[in-house]
C-alpha positions as CSV (number, residue, x, y, z in Angstrom):
1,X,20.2,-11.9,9.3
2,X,22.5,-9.6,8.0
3,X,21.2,-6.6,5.3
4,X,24.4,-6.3,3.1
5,X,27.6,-7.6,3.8
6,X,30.4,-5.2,1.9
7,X,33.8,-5.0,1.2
8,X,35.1,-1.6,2.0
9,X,38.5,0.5,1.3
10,X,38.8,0.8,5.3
11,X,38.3,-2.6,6.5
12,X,36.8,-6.1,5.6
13,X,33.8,-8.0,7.0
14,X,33.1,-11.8,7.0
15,X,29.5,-12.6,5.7
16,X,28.1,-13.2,9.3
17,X,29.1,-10.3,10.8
18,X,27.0,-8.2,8.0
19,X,26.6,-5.1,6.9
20,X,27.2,-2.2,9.5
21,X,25.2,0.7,8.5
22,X,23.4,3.0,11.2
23,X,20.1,3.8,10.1
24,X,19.8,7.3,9.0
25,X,16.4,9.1,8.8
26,X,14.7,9.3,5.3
27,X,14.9,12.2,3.2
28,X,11.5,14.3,3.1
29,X,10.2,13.0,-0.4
30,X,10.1,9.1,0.6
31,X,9.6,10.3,4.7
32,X,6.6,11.5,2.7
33,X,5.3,8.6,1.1
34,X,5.7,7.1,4.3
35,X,3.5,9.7,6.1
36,X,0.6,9.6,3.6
37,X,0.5,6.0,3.3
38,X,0.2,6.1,7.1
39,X,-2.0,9.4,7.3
40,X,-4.3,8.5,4.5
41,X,-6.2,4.8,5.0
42,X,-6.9,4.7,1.3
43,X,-3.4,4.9,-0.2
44,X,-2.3,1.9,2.6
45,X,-4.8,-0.4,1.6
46,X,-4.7,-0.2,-2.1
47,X,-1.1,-0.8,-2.1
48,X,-1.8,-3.6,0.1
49,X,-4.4,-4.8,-2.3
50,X,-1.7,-4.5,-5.4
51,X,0.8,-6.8,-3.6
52,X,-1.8,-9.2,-2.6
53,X,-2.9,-9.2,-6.5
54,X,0.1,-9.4,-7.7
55,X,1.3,-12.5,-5.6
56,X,1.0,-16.5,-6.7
57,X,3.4,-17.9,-8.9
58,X,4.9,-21.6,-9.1
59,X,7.6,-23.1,-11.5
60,X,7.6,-26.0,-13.7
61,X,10.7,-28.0,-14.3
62,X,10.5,-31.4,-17.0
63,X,12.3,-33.0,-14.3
64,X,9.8,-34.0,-10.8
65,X,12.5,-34.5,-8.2
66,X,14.1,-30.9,-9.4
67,X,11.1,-29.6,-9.1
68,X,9.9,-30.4,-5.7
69,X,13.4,-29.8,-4.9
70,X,13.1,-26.1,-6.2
71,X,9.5,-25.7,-4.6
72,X,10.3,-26.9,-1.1
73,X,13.3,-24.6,-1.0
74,X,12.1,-21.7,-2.4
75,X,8.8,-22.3,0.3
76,X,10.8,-22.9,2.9
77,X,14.1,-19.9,2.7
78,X,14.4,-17.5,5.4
79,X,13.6,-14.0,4.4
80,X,15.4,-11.5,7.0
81,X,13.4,-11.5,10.5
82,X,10.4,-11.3,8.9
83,X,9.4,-15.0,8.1
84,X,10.4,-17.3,5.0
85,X,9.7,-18.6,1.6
86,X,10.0,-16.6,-1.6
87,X,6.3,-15.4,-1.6
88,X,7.2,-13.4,1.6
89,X,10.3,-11.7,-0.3
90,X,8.4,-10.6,-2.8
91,X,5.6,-9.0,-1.1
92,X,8.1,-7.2,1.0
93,X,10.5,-6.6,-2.3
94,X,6.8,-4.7,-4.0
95,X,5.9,-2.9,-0.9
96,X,9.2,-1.1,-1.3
97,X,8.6,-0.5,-5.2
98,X,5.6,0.7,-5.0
99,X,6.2,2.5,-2.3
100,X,9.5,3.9,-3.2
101,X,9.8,3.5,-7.0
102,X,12.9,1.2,-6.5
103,X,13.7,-2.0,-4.3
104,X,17.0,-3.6,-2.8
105,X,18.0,-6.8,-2.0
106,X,20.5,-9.4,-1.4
107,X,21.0,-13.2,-2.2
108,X,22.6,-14.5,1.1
109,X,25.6,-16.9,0.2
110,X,27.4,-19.4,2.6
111,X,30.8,-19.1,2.3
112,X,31.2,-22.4,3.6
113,X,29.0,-25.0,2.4
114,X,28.6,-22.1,-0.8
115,X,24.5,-22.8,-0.2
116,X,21.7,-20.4,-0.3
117,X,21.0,-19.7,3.0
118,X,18.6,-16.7,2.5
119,X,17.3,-13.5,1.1
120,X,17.5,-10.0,2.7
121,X,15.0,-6.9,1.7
122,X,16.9,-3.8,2.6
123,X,15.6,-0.3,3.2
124,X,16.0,1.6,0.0
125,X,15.9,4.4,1.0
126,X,19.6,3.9,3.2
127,X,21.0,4.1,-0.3
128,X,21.2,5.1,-3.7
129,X,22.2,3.7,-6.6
130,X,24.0,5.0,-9.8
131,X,24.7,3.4,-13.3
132,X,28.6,1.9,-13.4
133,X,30.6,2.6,-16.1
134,X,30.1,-1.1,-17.1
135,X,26.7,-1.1,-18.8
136,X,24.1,-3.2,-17.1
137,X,25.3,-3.1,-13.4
138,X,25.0,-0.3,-11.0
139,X,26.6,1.4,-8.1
140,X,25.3,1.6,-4.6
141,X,26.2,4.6,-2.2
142,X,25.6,5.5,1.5
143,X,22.5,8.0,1.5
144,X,23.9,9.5,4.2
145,X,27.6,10.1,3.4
146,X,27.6,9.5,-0.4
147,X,30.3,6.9,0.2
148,X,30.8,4.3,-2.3
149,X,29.9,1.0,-1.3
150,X,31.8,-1.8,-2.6
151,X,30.7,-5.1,-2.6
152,X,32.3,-8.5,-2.5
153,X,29.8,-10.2,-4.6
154,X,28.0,-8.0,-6.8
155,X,26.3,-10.2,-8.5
156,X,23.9,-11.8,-5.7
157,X,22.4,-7.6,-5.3
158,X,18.9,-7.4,-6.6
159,X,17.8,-4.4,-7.4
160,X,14.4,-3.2,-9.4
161,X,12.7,-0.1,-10.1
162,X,9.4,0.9,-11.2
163,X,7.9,3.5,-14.0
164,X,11.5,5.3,-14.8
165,X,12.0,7.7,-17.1
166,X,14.8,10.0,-18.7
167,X,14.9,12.3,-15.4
168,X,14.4,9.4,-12.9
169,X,16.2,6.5,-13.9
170,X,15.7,5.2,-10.4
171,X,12.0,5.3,-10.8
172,X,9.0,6.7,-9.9
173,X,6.8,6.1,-7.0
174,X,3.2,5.2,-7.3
175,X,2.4,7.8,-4.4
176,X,3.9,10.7,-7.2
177,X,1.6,13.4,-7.1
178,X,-0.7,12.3,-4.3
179,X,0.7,14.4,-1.7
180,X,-0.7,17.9,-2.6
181,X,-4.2,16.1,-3.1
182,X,-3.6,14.5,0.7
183,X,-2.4,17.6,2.2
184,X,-6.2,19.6,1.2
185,X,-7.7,15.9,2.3
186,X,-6.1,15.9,5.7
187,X,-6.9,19.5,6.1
188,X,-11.0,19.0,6.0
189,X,-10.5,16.0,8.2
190,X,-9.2,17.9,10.7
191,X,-11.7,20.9,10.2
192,X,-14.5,18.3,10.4
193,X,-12.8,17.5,13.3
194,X,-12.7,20.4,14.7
195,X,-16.1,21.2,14.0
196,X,-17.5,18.4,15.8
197,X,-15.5,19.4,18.7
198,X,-16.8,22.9,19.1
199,X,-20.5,21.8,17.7
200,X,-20.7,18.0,18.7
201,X,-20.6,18.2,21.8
202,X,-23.8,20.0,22.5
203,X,-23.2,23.4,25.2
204,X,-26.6,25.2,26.1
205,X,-27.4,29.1,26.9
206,X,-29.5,29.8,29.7
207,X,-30.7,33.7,30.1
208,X,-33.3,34.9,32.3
209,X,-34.4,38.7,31.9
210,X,-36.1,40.4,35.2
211,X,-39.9,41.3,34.3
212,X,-40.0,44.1,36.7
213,X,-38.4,46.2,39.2
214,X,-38.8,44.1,41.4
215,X,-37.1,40.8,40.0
216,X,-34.0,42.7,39.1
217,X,-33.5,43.5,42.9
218,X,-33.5,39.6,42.8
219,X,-31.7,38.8,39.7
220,X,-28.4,37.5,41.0
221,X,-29.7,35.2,43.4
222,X,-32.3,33.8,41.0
223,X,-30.2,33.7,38.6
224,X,-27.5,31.5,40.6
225,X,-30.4,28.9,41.6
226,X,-31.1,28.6,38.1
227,X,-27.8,28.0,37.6
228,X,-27.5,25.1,40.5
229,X,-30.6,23.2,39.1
230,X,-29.6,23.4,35.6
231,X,-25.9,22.0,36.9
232,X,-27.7,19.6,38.7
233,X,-30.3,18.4,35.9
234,X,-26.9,18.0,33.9
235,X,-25.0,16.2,36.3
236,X,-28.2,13.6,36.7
237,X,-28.2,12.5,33.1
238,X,-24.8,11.2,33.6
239,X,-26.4,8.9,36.2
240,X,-29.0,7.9,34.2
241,X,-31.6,10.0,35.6
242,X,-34.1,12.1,34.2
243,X,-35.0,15.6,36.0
244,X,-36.8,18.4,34.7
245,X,-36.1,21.9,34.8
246,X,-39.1,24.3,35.9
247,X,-38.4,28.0,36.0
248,X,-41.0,31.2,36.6
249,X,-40.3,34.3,34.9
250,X,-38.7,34.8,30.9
251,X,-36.3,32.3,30.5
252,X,-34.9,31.6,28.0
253,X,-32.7,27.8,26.6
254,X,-30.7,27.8,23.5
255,X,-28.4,25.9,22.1
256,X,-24.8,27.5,21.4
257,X,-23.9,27.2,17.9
258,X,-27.6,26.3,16.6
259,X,-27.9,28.4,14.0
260,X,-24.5,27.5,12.6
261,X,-24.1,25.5,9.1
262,X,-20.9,23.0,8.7
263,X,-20.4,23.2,5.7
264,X,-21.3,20.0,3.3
265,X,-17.6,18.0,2.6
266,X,-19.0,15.5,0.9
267,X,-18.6,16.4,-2.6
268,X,-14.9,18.2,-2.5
269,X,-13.9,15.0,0.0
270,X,-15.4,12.9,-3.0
271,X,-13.6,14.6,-5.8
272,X,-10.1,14.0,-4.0
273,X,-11.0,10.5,-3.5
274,X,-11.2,10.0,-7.2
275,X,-8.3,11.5,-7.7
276,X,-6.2,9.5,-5.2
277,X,-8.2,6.5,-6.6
278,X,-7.3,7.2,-10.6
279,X,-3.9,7.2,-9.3
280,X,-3.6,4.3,-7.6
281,X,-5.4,2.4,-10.3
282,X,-8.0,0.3,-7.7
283,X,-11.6,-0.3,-8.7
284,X,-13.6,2.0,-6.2
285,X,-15.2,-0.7,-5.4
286,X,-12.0,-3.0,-4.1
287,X,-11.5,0.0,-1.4
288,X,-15.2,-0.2,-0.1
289,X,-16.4,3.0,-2.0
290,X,-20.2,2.6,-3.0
291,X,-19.9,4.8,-6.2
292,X,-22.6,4.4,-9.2
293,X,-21.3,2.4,-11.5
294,X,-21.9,-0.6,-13.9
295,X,-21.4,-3.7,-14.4
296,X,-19.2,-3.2,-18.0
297,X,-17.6,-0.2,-16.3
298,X,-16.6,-2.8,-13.3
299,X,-15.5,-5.0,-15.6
300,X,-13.3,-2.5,-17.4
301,X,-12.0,-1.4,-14.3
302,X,-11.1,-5.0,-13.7
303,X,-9.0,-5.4,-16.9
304,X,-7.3,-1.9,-15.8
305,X,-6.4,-3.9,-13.1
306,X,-5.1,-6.9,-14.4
307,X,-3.0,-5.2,-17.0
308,X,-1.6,-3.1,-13.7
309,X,-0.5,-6.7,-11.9
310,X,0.8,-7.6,-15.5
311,X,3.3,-4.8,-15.4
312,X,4.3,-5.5,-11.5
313,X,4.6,-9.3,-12.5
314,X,7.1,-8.8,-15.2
315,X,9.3,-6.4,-13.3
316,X,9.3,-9.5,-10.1
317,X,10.0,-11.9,-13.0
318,X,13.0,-10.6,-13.4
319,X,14.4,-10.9,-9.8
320,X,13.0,-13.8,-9.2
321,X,14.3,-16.0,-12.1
322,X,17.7,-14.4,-10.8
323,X,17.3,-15.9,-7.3
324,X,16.4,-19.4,-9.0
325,X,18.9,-19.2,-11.7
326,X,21.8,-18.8,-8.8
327,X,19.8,-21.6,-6.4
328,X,20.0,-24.3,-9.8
329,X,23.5,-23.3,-10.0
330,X,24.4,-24.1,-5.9
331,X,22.4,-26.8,-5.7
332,X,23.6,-28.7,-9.0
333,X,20.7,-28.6,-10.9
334,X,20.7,-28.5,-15.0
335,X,17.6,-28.2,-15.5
336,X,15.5,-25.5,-17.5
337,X,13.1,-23.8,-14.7
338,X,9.9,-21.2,-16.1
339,X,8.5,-18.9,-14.2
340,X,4.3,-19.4,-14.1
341,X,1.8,-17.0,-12.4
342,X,-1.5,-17.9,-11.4
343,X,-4.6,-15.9,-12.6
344,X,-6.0,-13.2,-10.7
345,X,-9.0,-14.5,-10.0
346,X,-11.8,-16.9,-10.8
347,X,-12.8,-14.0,-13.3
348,X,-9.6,-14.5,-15.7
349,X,-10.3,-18.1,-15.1
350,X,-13.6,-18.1,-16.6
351,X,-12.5,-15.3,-19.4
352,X,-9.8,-18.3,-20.7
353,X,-12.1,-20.6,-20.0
354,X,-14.9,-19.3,-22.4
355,X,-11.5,-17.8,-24.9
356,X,-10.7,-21.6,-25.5
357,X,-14.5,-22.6,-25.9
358,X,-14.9,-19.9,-29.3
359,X,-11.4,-21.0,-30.4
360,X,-12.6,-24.5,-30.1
361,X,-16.0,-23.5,-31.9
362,X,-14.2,-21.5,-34.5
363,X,-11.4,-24.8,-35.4
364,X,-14.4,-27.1,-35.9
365,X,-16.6,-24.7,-38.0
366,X,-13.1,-24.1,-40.2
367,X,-12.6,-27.7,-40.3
368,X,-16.6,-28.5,-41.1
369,X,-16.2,-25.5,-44.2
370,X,-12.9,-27.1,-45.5
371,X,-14.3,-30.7,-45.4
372,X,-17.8,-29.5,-47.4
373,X,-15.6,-27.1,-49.7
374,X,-13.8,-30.4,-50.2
375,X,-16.9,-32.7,-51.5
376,X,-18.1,-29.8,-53.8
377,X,-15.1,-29.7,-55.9
């Protein structure tokens, strides 16, 4: 399936034989991203979490046929070489925006039968992408070469971004910020590491000190047979035997690195991990973090949450109502198509259910005061 197909000032290619663009390696701020989301566990799964949130939506059409039409197509549309149906775009469409701060895309055209015959997420970060002089479309170049890429159908590109601002028009990444906080993260991992490796793994010090005159004529021998049946006491507890070690004279058995203190990482690894966590805008408790907390601050946290997959909802709206918009106008259909989500979770359910219970309470109470109001006059 081809990533772009593009007309360019040198040469022409069909829609089949796509869009030939060698991969080129991203630059260091989104090879960083990449790197902490596979470095740090926490970042992966919380934007993993945030697609999966934000996912489930259906349409509703006035007329049934359209509608099952639109569903079964939509369900059923191949979506690069990754799988199909328009849930699968998506996800891989808010991967890259969160990821990246912008997403790219293509509506994939027939040229024959002029059918939609499937939608391509491209790697954003092959390109980038410029306001036109005509306001309200953009401009797409080679990342590589700065080339301008022209397209032969402009108008099946998709393109979003997320949190932009005056200086980054092309949006922001979620992952902003996080990488100075991962970098000191990654570096007490690895000294814990470290330490475990010099301190874990437990090493002993044997010393035997001559009592007399005597025993120091001795010394070296005695001390290599002390040497072969501590070896040997060693080498039988990998067996699964049990020897002990008898000695005569002042010997003495310590362990190397004893007296050392590690020092505690608990509470600078735990301040980082709030950090990361305010940032990323996840209930501690969605990531598997047992930190006090209770139950109205969980339920706060929840509508943080919610109002989060709010903002990512209405910036996939967007794109896909365009992908439906051009499918009605393919496949004939003139009919008016909305765009519905499903709630988060049974939570939200329950919070509407118990919103139209008061409202319901409130009407007939109104209605009850109006009607005795009534009979006293």
């Amino acid at each position: 399936m081809p990533v772009f197909t593009r007309v360019t000032t040198d040469s022409c290619y069909s829609r089949d034989e796509g869009f030939r663009l060698a991969p080129q390696p991203a630059c260091n701020e989104e090879g960083l991203y990449e790197a902490l989301r596979r470095n740090v566990p926490v970042i992966d799964a919380a934007i993993m979490k945030l697609v999966r949130l934000t996912g489930g939506f259906y349409f509703e059409c006035k007329n049934q046929s359209a509608a099952e039409q639109l569903t079964k197509f939509l369900g059923e549309i191949p979506v690069s070489v990754s799988g199909c149906s328009l849930e699968t775009f998506t996800e891989m469409y808010l991967d890259s925006l969160l990821t990246y701060g912008r997403a790219v895309g293509e509506i994939l055209v027939s040229e024959r039968t002029h059918s939609m015959i499937g939608l391509s997420c491209a790697d954003c970060t092959l390109y980038s992408v410029r306001q036109s002089a005509a306001y309200g479309s953009v401009t797409v170049f080679d990342a590589a070469t700065g080339d301008k890429l022209r397209f032969s159908h402009p108008e099946r590109l998709l393109y979003s971004v997320a949190n932009p601002n005056a200086k980054h028009p092309d949006g922001t990444s979620l992952l902003r910020g996080l990488p100075a906080l991962s970098s000191i993260l990654m570096r007490i991992y690895e000294t814990v590491g470290q330490n475990f490796d010099r301190a874990g793994n437990v090493r002993y010090a044997v010393t035997y000190k001559p009592s007399t005159e005597n025993d120091s004529a001795f010394a070296a021998e005695r001390a290599d047979e002390i040497a072969r049946q501590w070896a040997d006491g060693m080498q039988s507890t990998k067996a699964g035997a049990v020897k002990d070690f008898v000695a005569v004279g002042d010997v003495a058995i310590k362990v190397i690195g004893a007296d050392g203190v590690i020092l505690d990482t608990e509470i600078p690894v735990r301040q980082l991990l709030e950090q990361l966590v305010s940032k990323l805008s996840i209930p501690p408790f969605l990531l598997g973090f047992s930190w006090s907390s209770t139950e109205r601050m969980s339920s706060q946290q929840a509508d943080i949450l919610t109002s989060e997959i709010d903002y990512y909802r209405r910036l996939l709206s967007q794109m896909i109502m365009k992908i439906v918009r051009l499918y009605c106008v393919l496949g004939g259909i003139d009919e008016p198509v909305l765009l519905r989500w499903e709630n988060v979770d049974l939570q939200d359910e329950e919070s509407l259910a118990r919103a139209r219970l008061y409202n319901a309470q409130a009407e007939k109470t109104e209605l009850e005061n109006a009607a005795l109001a009534g009979r006293i006059r």
